[in-house]
N, C-alpha and C positions, 0 to 999 in steps of 0.2 A: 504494500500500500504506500502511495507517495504523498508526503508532507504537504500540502497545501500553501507551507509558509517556506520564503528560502531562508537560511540559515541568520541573514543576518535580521530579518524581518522578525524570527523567532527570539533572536537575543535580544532585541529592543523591545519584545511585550513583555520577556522575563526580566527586564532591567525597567520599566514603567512598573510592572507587577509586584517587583521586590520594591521599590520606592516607595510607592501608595500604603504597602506593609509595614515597613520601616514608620513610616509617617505615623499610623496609627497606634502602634507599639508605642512610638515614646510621647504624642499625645492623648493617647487612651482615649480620643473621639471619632465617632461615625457620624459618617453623613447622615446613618439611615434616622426614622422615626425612633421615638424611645419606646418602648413596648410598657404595654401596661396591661397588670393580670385582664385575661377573658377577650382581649380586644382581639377582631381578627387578625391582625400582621401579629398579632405574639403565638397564637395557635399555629399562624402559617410556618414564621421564621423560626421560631423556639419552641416546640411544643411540650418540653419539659419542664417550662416555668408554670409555678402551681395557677389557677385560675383563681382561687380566692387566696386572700394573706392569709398569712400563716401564724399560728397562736406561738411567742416565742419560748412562751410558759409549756408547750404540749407537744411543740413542733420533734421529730427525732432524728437524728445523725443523717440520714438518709433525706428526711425532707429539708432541711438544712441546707444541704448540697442542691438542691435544684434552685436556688438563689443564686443569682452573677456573684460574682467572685468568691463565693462561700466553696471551697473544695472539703478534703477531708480534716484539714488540719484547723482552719477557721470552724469547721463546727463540732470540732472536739473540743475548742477553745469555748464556743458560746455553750456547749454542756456541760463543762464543769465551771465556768462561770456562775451559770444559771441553778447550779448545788451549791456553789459554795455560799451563792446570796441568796436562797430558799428561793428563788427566781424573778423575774423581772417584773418592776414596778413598771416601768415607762421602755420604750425605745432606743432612747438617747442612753441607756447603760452601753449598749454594744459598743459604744464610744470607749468603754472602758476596758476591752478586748483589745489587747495587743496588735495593730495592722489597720484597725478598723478607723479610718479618718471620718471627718466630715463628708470627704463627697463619697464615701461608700456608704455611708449611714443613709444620705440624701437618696441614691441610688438604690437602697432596697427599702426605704419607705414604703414606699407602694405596695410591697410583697408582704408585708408585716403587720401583728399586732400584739402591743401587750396591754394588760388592764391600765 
């Protein structure tokens, strides 16, 4: 089967394509919409982000991780946080989880709820 692209056509969308990546990486911004639980572009583009928020008090290891930037180690972090202070009054604790800044806290807003 023949390429379609000549060789140097192919370096230049690999050298556009790593740049555009590059870019993103180190401003941690998309063009796209921001998604918000239930809305169609989050079913369409992500469809493992939960539909409704998630109780921070009830949530488990597992639901944890279907939050943007929440992996394994962030919510092993937010469960034994959440033991050591008999669990979350407000939101704004998560602030007090190591990694967890302002604009990650802002960013999973939406996903979230505590009493």
């Amino acid at each position: 089967m023949k390429s379609s692209f000549s060789p140097s056509q192919a370096t230049l969308l690999l050298l556009i394509l790593f740049t555009y990546l590059i870019g993103l990486f180190f401003t941690g911004e998309s063009t796209e919409t921001p998604l918000t639980p239930g809305s169609a572009s989050s079913t369409l583009e992500s469809p493992f982000l939960p539909e409704t928020p998630l109780d921070l008090n009830k949530a488990d290891f597992y639901d944890l991780q279907l939050l943007p930037f929440i992996g394994p180690g962030y919510a092993t972090r937010i469960l034994e946080y959440r033991e050591r202070q008999g669990g979350f009054k407000n939101i704004h604790e998560l602030k007090n989880i190591p990694g967890i800044n302002e604009y990650k806290l802002e960013k999973l807003r939406v996903y979230l709820v505590a009493p």
